[in-house]
ZAMIVO-258154 format. One record per residue: residue number from 1; x, y, z of N, C-alpha, C in turn. Coordinates in Angstrom, 3 decimals. Example, Ala and Ser with C-alpha at 12.3 -4.5 7.8 and 13.67 -1.06 7.14 Angstrom:
2
<1 <13.190 -5.690 7.800> <12.300 -4.500 7.800> <13.200 -3.300 7.800>>
<2 <12.850 -2.250 7.080> <13.670 -1.060 7.140> <12.900 0.030 7.870>>
//
This chain:
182
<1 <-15.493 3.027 23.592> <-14.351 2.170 23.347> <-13.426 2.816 22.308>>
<2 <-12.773 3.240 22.532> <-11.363 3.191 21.785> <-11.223 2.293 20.369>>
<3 <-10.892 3.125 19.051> <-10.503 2.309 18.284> <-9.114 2.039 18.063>>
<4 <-8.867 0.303 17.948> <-7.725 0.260 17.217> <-7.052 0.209 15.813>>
<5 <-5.845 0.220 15.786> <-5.372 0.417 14.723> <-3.965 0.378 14.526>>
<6 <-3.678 -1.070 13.560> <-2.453 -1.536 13.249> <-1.775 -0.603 12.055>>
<7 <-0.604 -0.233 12.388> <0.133 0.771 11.090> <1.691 -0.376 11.240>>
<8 <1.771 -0.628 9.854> <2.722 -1.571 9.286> <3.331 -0.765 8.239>>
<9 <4.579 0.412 8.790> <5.210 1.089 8.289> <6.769 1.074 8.657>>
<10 <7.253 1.004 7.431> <8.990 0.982 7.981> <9.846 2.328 8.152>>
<11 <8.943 3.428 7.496> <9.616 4.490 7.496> <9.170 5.061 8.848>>
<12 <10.130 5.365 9.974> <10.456 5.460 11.401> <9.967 7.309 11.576>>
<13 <10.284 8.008 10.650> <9.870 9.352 10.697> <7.872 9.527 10.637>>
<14 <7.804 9.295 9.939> <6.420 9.466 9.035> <5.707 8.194 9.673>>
<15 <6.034 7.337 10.114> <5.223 6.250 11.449> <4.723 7.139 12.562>>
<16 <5.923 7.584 13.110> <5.423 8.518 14.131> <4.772 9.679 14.126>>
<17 <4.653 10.362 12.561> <3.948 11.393 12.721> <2.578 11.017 12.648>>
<18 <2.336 9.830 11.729> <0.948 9.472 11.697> <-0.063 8.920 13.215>>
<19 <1.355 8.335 13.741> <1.087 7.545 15.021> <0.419 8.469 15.850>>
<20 <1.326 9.673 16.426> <0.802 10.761 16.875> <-0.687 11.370 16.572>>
<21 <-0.670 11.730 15.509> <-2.028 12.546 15.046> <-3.067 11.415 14.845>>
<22 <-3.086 10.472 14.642> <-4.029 9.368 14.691> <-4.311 9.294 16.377>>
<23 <-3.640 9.067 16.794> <-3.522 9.254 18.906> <-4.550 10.294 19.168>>
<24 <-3.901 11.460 18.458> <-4.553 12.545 19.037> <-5.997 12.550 19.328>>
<25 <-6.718 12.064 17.721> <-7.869 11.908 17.226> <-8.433 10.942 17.826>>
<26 <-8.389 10.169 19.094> <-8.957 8.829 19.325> <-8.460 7.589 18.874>>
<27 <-7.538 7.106 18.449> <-7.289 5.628 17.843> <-5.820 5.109 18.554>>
<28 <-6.050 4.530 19.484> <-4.950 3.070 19.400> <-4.401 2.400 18.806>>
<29 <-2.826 3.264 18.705> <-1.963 2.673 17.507> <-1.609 1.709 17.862>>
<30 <-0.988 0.538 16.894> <-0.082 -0.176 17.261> <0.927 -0.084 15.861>>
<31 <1.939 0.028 16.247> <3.254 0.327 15.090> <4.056 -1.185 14.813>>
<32 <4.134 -1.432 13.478> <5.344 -2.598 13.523> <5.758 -1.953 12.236>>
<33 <7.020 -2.242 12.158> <8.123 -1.945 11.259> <8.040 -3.156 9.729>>
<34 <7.488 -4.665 9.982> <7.592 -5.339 9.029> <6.995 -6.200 9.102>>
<35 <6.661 -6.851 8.117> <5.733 -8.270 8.251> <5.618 -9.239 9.032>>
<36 <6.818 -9.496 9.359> <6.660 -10.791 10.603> <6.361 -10.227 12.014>>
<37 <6.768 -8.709 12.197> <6.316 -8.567 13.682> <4.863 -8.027 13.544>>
<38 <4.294 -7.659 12.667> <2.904 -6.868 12.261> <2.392 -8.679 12.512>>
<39 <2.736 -9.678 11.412> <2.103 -10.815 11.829> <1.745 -11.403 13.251>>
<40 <2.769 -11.503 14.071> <2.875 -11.406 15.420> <1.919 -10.937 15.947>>
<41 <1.637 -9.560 16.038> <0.980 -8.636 16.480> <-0.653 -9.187 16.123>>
<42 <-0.704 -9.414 14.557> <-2.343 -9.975 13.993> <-2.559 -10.948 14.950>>
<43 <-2.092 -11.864 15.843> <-2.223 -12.715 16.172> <-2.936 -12.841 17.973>>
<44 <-2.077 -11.539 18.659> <-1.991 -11.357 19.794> <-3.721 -10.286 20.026>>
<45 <-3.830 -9.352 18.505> <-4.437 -8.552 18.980> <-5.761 -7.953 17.750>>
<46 <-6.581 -7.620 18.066> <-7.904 -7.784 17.092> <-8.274 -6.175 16.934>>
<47 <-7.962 -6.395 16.083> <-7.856 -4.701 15.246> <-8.810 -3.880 14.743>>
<48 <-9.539 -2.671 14.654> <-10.514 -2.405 14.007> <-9.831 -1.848 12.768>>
<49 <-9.109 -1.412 12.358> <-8.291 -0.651 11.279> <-7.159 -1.194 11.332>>
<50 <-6.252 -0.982 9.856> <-4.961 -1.111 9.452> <-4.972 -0.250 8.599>>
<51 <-3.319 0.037 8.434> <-2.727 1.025 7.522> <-1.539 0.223 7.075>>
<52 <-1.497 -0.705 5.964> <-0.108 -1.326 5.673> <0.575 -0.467 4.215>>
<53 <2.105 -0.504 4.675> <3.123 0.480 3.957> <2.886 -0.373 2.502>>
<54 <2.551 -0.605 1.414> <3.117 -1.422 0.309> <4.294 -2.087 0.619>>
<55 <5.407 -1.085 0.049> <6.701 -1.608 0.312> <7.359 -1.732 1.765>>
<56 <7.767 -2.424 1.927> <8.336 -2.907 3.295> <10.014 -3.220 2.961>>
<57 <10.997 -2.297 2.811> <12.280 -2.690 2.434> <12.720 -3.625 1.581>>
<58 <11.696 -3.306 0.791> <11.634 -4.637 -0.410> <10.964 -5.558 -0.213>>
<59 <10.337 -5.856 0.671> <8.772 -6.865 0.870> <7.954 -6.198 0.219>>
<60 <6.489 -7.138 0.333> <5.302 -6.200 0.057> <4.541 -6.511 1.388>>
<61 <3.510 -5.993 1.702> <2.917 -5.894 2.937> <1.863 -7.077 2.611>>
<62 <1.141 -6.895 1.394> <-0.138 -7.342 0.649> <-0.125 -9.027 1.434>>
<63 <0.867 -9.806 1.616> <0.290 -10.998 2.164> <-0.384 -10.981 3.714>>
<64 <-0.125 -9.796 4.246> <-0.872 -9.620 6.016> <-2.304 -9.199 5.713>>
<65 <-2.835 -9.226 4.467> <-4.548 -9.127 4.208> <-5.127 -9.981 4.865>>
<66 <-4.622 -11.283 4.342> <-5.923 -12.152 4.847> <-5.277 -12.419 6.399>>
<67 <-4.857 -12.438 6.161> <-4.828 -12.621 7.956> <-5.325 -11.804 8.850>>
<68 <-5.291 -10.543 8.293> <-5.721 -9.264 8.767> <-7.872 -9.521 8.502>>
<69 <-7.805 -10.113 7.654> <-9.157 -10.537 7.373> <-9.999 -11.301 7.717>>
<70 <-9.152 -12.269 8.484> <-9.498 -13.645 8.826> <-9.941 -13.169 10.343>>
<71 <-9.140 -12.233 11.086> <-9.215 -12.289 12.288> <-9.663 -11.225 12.653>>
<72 <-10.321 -10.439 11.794> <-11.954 -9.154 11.756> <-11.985 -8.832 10.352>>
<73 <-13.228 -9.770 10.187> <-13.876 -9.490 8.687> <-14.318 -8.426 8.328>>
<74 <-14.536 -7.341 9.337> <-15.363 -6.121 9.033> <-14.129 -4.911 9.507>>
<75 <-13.252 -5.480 9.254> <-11.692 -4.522 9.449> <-11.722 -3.823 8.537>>
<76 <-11.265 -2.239 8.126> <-10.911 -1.386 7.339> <-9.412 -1.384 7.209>>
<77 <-8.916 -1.487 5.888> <-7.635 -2.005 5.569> <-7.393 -1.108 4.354>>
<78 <-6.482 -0.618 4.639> <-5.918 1.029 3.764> <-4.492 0.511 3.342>>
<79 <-4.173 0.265 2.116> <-2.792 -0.177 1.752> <-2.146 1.590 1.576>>
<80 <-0.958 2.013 1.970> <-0.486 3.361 1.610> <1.141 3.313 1.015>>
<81 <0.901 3.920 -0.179> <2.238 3.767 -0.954> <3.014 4.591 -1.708>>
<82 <4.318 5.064 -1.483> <4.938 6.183 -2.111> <4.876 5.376 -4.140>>
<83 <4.996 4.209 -4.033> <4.937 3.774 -5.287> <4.093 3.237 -5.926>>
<84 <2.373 3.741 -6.128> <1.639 3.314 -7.014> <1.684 3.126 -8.098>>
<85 <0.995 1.602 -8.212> <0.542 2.077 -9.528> <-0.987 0.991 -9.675>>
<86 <-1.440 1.197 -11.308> <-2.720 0.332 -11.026> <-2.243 -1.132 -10.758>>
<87 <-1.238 -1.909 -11.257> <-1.322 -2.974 -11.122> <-1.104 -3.478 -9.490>>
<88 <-0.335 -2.682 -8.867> <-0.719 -2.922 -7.298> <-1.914 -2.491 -6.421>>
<89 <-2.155 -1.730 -6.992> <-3.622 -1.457 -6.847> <-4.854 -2.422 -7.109>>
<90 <-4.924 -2.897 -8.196> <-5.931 -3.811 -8.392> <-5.583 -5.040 -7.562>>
<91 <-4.358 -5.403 -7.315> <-4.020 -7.072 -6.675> <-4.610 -6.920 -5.146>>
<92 <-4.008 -5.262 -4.903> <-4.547 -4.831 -3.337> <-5.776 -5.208 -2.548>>
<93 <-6.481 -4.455 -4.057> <-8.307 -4.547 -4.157> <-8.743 -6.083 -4.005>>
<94 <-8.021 -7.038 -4.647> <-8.485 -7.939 -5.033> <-8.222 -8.953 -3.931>>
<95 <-7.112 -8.527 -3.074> <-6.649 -9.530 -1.877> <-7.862 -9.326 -1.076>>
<96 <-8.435 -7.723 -1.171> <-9.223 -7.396 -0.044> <-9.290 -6.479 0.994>>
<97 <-8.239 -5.526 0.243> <-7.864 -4.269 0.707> <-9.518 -3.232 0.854>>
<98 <-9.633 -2.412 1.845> <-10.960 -1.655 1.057> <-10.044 -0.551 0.616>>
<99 <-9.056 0.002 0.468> <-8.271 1.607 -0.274> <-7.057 1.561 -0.361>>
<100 <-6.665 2.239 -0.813> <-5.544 2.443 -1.435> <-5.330 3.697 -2.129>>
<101 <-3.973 4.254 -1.148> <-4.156 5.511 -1.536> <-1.995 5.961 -1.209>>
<102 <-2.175 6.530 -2.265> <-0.822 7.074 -2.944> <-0.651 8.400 -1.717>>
<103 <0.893 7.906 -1.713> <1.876 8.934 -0.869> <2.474 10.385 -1.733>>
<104 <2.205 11.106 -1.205> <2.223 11.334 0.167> <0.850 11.626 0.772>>
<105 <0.390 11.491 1.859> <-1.247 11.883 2.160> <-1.041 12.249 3.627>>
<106 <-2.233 12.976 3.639> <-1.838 13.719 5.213> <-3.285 12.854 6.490>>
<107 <-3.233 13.134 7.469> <-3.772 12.331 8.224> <-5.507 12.492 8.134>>
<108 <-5.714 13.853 7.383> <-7.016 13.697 6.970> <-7.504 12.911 5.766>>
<109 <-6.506 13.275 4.840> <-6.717 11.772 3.970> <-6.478 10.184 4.156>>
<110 <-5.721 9.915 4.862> <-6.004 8.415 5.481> <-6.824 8.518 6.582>>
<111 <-7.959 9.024 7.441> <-9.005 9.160 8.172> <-10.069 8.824 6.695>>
<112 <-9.990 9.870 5.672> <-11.303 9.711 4.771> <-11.447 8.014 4.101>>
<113 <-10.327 8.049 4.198> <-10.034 6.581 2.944> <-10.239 5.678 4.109>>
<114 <-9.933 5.584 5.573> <-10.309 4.691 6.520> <-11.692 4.470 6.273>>
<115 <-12.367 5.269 7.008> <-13.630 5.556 7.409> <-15.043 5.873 6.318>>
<116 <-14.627 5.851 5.252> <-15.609 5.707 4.053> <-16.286 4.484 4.202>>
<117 <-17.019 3.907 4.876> <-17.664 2.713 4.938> <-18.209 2.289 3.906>>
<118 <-19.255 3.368 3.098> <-20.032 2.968 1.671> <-19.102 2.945 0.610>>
<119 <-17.735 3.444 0.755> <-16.887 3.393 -0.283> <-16.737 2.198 -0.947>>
<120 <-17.064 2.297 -2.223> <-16.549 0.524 -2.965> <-15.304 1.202 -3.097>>
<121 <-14.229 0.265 -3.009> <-12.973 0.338 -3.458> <-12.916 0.348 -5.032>>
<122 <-11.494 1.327 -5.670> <-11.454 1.341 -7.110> <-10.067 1.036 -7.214>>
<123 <-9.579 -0.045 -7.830> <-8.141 0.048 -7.825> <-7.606 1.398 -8.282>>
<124 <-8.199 2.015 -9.231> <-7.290 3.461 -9.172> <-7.932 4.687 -8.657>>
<125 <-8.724 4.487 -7.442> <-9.497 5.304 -7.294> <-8.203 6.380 -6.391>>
<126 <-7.493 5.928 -6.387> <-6.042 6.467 -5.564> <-5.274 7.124 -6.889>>
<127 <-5.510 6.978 -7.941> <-4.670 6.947 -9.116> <-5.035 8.047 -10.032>>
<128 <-6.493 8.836 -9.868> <-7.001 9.275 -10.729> <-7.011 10.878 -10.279>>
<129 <-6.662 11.554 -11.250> <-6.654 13.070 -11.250> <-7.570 13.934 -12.506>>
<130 <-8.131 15.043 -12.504> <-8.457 15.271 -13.109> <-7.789 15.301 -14.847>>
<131 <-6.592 15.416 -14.446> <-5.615 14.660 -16.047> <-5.869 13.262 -16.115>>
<132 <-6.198 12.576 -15.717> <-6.430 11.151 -15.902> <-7.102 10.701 -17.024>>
<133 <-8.104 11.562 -17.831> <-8.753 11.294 -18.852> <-7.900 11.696 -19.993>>
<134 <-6.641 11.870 -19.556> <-5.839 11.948 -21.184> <-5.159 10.697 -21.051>>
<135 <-4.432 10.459 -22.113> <-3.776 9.120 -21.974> <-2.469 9.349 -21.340>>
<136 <-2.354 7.936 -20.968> <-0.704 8.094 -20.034> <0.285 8.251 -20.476>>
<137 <1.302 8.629 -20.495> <2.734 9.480 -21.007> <2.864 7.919 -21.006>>
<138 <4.011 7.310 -22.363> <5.200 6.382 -22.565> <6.062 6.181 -21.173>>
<139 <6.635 7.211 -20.846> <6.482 6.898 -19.330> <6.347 6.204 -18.526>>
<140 <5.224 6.692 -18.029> <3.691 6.319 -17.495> <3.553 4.839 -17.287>>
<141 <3.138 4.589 -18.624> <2.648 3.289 -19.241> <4.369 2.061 -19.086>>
<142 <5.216 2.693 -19.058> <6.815 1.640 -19.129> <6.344 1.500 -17.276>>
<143 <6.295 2.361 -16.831> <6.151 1.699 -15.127> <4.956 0.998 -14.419>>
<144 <4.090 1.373 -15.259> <2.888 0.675 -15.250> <2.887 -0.976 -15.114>>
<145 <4.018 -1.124 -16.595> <4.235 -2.127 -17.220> <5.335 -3.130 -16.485>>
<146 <6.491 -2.368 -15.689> <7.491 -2.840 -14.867> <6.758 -3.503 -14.140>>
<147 <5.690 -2.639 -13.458> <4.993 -3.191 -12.097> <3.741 -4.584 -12.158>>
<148 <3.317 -4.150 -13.214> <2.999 -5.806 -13.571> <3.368 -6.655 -13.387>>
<149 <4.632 -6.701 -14.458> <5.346 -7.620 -14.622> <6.191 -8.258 -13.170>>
<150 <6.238 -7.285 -12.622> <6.926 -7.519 -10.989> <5.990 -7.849 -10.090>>
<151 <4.913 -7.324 -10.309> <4.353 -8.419 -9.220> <3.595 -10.096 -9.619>>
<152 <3.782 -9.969 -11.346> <3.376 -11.735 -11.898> <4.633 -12.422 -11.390>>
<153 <6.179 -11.872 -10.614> <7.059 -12.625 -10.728> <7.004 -12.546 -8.942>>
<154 <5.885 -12.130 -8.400> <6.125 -12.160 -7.058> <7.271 -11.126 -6.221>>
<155 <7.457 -9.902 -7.117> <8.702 -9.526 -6.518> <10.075 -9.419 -7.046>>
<156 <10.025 -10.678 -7.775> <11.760 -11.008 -7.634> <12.385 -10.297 -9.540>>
<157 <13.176 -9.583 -9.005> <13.798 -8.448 -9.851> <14.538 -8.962 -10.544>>
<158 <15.306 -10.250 -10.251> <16.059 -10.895 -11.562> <14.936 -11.316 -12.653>>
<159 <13.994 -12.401 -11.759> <12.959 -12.679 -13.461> <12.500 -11.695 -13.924>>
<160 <12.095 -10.994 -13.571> <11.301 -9.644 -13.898> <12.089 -8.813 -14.933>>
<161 <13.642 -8.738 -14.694> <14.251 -8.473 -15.523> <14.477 -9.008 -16.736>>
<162 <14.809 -10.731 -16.655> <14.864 -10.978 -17.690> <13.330 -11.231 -18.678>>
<163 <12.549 -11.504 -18.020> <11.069 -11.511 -18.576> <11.198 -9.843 -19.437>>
<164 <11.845 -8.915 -19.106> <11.490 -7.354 -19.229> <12.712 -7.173 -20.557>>
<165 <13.829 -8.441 -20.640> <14.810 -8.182 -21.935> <15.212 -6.842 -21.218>>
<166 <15.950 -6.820 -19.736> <16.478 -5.680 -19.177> <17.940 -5.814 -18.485>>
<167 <18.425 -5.124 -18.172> <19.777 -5.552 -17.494> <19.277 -5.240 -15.739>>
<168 <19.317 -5.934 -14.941> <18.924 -5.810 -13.501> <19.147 -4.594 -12.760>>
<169 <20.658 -4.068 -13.329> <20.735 -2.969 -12.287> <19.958 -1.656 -12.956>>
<170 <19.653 -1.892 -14.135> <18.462 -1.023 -14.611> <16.969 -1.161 -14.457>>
<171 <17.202 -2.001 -14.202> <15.199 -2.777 -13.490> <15.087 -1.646 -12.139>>
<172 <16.273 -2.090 -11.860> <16.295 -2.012 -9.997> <16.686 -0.109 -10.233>>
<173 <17.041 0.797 -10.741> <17.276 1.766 -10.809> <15.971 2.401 -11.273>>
<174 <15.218 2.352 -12.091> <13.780 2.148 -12.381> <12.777 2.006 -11.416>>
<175 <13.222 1.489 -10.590> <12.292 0.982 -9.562> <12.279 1.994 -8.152>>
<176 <13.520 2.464 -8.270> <14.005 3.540 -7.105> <13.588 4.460 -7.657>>
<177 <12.867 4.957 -8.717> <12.292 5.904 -8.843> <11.159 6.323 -8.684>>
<178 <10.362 7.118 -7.843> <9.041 7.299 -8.172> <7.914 7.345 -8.979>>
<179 <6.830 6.569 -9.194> <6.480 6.721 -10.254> <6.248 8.365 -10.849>>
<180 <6.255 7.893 -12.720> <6.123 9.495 -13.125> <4.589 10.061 -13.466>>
<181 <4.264 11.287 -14.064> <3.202 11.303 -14.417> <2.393 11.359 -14.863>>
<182 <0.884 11.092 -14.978> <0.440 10.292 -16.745> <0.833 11.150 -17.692>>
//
């Protein structure tokens, strides 16, 4: 039998390359661009794997867990994100993600992070480099801190701003940046 496998990615380039080489390897993609049609899709069709984007054009993906959970408990669920950090990481873990793993990664690294069955999940087990045992650059620690704070506000970049004593279009310029490094 054929495995499947839901990928909930908006970026249209890098969907298809994964789509492809995941194909190649045995797995039945199914592609949606965003939450409500990926929801759709949870509904119609029973998945052995997912790959959800974090960001979704300014969504987050993280609420298609449980649903994704509800309707195969023994689903492997890989959150993948150009913008880590721990605090999305741990909420990931905690919805019920089993990995999470920072962009860019190539199709052998989302195969390993799939398919690790004994893997306990680490919220920064995506996060950690052999520099990791020094402390995090000021930096570091300010985006760390953005991202907290943005996801206690659910998202929304005005409170977040003013919770942050920031001016918005500097939240939001901040935010278009990749994170930096420790």
């Amino acid at each position: 039998m054929t495995p499947s496998l839901l990928l909930v990615e908006d970026d249209e380039v890098f969907a298809r390359a994964i789509t492809r080489a995941l194909g190649l390897r045995g797995y039945a993609v199914v592609h949606a661009t965003n939450a409500d049609t990926a929801s759709h899709v949870i509904n119609q069709t029973n998945f052995d794997f997912s790959i959800l984007d974090l960001n979704l054009g300014g969504h987050t993906s993280l609420s298609l867990i449980q649903p994704l959970r509800s309707s195969n408990p023994g689903m492997r669920i890989l959150i993948l994100t150009g913008y880590a950090s721990i605090a999305t990481a741990v909420e990931a873990i905690k919805l019920g993600a089993d990995d999470y793993l920072a962009k860019p990664a190539d199709t052998g690294d989302i195969l390993n992070a799939l398919l690790e069955e004994g893997h306990e999940a680490s919220p920064t087990s995506a996060l950690t480099t052999e520099s990791a045992l020094e402390p995090m650059s000021v930096r570091r620690l300010e985006w760390e801190h953005i991202q907290k704070v943005l996801a206690e506000n659910e998202g929304n970049i005005s409170e977040t701003a003013r919770q942050l004593k920031m001016h918005r279009r500097t939240l939001q310029r901040k935010l278009q940046k990749r994170p930096v490094a420790s």
